[in-house]
FIMI-893037 format. One line per field, with one value per residue: residue in one letter; z, y, x of N, C-alpha, C in turn. Coordinates in steps of 0.05 Angstrom, whole numbers, plus 5000, padded with zeros to 4 digits. Each point is the difference from the previous one (the first is absolute). Layout:
BEGIN
vexza: c(a	...)
nzz: c(Z	...)
nyy: c(Y	...)
nxx: c(X	...)
cazz: c(Z	...)
cayy: c(Y	...)
caxx: c(X	...)
czz: c(Z	...)
cyy: c(Y	...)
cxx: c(X	...)
//
This chain:
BEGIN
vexza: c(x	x	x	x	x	x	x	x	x	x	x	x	x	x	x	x	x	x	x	x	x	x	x	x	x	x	x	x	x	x	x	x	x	x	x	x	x	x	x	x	x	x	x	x	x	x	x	x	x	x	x	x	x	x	x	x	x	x	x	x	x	x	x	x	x	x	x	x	x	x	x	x	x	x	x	x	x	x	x	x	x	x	x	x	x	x	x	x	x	x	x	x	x	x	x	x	x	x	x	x	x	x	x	x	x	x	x	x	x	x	x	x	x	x	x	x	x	x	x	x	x	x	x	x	x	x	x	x	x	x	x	x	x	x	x	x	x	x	x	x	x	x	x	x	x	x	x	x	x	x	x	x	x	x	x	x	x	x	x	x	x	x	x	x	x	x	x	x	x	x	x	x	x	x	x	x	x	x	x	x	x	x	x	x	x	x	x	x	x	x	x	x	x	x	x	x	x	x	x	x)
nzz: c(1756	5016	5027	5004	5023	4998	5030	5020	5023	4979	4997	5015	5020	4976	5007	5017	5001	4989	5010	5018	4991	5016	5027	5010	5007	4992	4975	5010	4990	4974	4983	5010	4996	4982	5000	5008	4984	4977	4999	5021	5007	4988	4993	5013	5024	5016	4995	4999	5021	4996	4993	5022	5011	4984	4996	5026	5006	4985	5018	5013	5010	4973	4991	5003	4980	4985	4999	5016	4982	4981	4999	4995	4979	4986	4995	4990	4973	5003	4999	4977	5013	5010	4986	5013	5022	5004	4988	5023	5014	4989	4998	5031	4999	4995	5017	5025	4995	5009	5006	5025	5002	4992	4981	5002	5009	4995	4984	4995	4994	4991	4984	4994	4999	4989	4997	4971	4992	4975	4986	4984	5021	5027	4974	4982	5020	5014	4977	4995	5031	4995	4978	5011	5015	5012	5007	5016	4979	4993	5021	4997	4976	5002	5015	4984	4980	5004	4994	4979	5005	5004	4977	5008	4963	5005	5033	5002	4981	5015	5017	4969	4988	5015	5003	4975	5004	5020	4977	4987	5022	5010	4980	5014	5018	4995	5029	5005	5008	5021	4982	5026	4989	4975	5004	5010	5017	5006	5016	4998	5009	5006	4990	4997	4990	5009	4976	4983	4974	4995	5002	5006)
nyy: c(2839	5014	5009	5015	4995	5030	4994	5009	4996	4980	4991	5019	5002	4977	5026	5009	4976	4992	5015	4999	4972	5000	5004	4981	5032	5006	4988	5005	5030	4994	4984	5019	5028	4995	5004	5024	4998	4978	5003	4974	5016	5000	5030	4989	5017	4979	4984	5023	5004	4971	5006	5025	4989	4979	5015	5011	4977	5000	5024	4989	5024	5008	4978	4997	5023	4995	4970	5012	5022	4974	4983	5026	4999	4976	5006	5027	4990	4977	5019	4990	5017	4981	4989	5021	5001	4974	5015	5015	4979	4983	5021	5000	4980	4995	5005	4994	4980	5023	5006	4985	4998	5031	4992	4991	5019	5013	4989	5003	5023	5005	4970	5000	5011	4986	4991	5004	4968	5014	4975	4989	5001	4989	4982	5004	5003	4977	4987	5011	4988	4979	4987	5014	4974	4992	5004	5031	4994	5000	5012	5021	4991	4998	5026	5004	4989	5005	5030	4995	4980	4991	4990	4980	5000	5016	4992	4975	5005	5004	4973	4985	5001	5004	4981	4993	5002	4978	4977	5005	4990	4965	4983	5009	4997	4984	5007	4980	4995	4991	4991	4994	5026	4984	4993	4965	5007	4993	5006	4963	4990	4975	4990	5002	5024	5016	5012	4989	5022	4986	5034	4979)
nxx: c(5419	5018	4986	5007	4996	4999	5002	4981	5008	4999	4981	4994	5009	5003	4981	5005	5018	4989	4977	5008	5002	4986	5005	4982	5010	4986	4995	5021	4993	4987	5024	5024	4978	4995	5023	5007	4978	5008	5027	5007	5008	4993	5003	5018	5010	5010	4970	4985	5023	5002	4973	4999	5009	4989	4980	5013	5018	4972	4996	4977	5025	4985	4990	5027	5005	4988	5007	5033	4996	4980	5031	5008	4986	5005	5021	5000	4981	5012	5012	5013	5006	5000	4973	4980	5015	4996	4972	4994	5006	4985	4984	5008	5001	4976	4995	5020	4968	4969	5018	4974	5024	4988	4969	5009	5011	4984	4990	5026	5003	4974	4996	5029	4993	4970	5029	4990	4997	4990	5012	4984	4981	5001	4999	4980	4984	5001	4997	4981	5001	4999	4981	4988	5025	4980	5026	4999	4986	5007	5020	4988	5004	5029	5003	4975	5013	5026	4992	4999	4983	5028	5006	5016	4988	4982	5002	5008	4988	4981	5007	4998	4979	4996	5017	4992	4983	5010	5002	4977	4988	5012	5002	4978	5006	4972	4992	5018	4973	5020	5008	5015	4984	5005	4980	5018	4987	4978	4987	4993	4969	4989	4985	5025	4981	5008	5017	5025	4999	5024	5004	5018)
cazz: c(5008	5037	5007	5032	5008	5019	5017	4987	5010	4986	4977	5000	4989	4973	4983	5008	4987	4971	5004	4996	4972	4964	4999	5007	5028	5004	5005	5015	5036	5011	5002	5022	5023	4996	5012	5032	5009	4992	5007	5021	5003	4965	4984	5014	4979	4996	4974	4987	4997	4989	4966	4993	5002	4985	4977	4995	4998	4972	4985	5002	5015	5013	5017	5025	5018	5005	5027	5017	5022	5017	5030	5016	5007	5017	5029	5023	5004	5016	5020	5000	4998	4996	4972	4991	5003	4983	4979	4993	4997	4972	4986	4988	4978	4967	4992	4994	4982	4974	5001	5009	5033	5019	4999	5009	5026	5011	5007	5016	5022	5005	5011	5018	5010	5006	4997	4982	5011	4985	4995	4972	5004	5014	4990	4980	5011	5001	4980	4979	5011	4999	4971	4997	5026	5012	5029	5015	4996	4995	5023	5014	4985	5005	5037	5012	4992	5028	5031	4985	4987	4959	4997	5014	4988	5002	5022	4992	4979	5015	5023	4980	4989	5020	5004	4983	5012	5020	4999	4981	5019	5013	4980	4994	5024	5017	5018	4985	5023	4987	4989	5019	5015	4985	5011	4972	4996	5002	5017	4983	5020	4975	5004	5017	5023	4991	4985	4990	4973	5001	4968	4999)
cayy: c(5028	5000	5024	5013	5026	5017	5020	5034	4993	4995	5021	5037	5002	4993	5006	5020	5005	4997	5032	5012	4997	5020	5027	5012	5002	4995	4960	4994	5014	4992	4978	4998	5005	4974	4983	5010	5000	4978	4990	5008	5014	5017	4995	5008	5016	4987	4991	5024	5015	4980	5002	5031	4999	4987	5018	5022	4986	4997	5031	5010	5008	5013	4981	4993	5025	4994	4981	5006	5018	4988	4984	5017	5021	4975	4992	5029	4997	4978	5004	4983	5009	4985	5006	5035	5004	4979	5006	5031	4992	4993	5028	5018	4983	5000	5037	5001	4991	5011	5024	5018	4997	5014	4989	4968	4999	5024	4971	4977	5017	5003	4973	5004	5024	4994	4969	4976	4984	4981	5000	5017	5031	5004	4998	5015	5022	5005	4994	5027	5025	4993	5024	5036	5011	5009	4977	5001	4995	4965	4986	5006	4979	4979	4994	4998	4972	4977	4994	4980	4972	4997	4972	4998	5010	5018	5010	5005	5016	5038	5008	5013	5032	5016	4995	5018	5031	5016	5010	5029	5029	5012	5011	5025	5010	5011	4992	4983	4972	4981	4976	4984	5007	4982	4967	4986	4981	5000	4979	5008	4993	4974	4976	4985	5005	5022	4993	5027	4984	5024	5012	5009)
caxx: c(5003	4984	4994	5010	4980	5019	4976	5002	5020	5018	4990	5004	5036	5004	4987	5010	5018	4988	4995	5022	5013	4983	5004	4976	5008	4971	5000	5022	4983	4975	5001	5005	4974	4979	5015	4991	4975	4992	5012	5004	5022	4990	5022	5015	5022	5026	4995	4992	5029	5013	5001	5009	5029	5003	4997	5022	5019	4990	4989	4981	4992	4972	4986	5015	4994	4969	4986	5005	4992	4983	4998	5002	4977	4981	5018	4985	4973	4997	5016	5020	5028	5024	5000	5006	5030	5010	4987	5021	5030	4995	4992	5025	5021	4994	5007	5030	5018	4997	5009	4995	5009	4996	4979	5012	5024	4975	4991	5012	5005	4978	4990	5019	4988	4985	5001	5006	5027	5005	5034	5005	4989	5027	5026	5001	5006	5027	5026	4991	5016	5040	5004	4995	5017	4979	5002	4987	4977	5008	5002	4972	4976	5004	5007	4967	4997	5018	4987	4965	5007	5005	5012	5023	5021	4991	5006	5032	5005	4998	5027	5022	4997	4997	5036	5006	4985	5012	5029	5004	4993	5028	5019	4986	5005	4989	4989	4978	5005	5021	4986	4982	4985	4981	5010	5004	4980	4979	4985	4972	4981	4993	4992	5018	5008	5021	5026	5014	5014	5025	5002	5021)
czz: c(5030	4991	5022	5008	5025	5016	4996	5016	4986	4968	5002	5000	4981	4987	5005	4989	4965	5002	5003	4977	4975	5010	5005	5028	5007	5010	5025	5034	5006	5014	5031	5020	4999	5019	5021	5018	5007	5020	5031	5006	4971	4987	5017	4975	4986	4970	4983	4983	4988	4966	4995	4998	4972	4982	4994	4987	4965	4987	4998	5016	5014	5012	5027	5026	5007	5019	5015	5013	5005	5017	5027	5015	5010	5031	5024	5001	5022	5029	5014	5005	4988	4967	4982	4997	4974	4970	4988	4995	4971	4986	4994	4992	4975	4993	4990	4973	4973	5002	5018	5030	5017	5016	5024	5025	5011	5012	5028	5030	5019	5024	5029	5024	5027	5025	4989	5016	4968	4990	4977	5005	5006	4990	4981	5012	5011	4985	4984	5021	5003	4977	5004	5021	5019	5027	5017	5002	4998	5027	5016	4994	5013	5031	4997	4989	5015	5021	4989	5000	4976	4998	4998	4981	4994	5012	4985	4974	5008	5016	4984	4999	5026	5013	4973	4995	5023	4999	4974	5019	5007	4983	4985	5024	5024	5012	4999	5022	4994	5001	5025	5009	4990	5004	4970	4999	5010	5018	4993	5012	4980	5029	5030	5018	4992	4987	5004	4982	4994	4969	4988	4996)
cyy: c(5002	5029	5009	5023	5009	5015	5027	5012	5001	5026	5020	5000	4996	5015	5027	5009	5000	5034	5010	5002	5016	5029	5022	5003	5002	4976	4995	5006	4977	4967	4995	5006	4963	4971	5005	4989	4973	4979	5007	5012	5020	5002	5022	5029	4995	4984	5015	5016	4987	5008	5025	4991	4984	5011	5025	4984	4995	5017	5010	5021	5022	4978	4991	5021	5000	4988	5009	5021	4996	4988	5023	5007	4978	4993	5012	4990	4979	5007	4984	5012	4991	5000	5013	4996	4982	5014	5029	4988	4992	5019	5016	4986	5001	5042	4997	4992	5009	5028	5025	5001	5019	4993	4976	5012	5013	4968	4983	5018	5002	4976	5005	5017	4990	4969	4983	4986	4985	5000	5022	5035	5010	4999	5018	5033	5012	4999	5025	5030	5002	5010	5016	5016	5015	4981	5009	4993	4961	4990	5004	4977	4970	4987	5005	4975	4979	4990	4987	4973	5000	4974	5001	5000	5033	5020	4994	5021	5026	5003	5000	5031	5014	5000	5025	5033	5012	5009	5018	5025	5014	5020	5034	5010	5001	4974	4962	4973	4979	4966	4987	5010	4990	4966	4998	4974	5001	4984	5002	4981	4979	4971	4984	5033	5026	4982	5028	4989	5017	5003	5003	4977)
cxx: c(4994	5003	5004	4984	5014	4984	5014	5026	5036	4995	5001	5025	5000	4990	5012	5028	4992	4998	5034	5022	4985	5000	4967	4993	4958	4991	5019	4991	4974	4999	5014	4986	4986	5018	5002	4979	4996	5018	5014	5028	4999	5026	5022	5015	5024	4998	5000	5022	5011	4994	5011	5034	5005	4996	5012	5027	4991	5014	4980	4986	4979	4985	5011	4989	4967	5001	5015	4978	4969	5000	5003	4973	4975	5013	4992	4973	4998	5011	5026	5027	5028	5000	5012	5025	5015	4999	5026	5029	5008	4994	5026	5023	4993	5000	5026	5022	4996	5014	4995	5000	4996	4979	5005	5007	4976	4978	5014	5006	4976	5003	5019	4987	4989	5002	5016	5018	5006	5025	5003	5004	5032	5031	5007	5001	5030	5028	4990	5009	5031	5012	4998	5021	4977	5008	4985	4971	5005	5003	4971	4984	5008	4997	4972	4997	4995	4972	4973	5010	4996	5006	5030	5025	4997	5017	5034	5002	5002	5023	5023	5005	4998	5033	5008	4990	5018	5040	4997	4997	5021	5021	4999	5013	4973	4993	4980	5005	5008	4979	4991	4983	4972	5006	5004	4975	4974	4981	4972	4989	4998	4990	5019	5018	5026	5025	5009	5007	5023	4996	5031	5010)
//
């Protein structure tokens, strides 16, 4: 018989996910504060979101909804922004998908608001205003986008939709800036120095 022994390191996670599979959002808060604490870098949000997303994709979605809107509210406690942000983006996906998209757009609108640069926040916001023919609100979301670093399939997806926002404008008869007035590409600062990555 051998035996394996697992530092604690490897172990909370494993155990964490064990809490989550059973659905004990209690055991679940405490084990991730304890990993925080214990462990260096603790327990990131990005880990955290990972079981809410997995357990909505179950059906589990009062618990999904649980740890999202704790990772919300530990996110603000730590003062993590970017979290937060990451946390609401996930929240209002698992809303959306429970039927409750008003809930969701009030969330994502908010973050938007404030900032957010997260993808989820940003996309869903914007494909839920394309549904609703809400262009003029859609191009607003997208030309404050543009202007966040986003990631670079991101940025091509918005300069989609934003080409399409503008020829529904047109086709309305009103007033709408002609596509070069949006680059097709992007200049972004890195290690070796300015690029451009063509979105096109």
């Amino acid at each position: 018989t051998e035996i394996y022994t697992l530092s604690l390191h490897d172990a909370l996670p494993i155990y964490i996910r064990i809490l989550a599979d059973r659905r004990d959002i209690d055991a679940f808060k405490s084990s991730a504060e304890t990993m925080g604490a214990c462990l260096r870098g603790g327990a990131d949000p990005e880990s955290l979101l990972a079981h809410a997303r997995r357990a909505d994709r179950e059906g589990a979605t009062p618990f999904a909804e649980e740890v999202a809107r704790w990772v919300v509210e530990r996110s603000l406690r730590l003062d993590d922004r970017d979290g937060r942000w990451a946390a609401i983006g996930d929240l209002g996906r698992i809303l959306e998908r429970d039927g409750r998209l008003e809930e969701a757009m009030k969330l994502w609108r908010a973050a938007f608001d404030e900032g957010s640069c997260d993808s989820e926040t940003i996309t869903r916001l914007t494909m839920n205003l394309q549904r609703a023919k809400d262009y003029d609100s859609e191009i607003r979301v997208i030309r404050e986008a543009l202007a966040r670093r986003l990631p670079a399939n991101v940025e091509e997806s918005l300069r989609k939709h934003l080409a399409h926002c503008e020829e529904k404008m047109v086709g309305k008869g009103q007033k709408s800036k002609k596509r070069a007035d949006v680059p097709a590409y992007s200049v972004r600062q890195g290690p070796l120095g300015w690029w451009g990555s063509s979105m096109r």
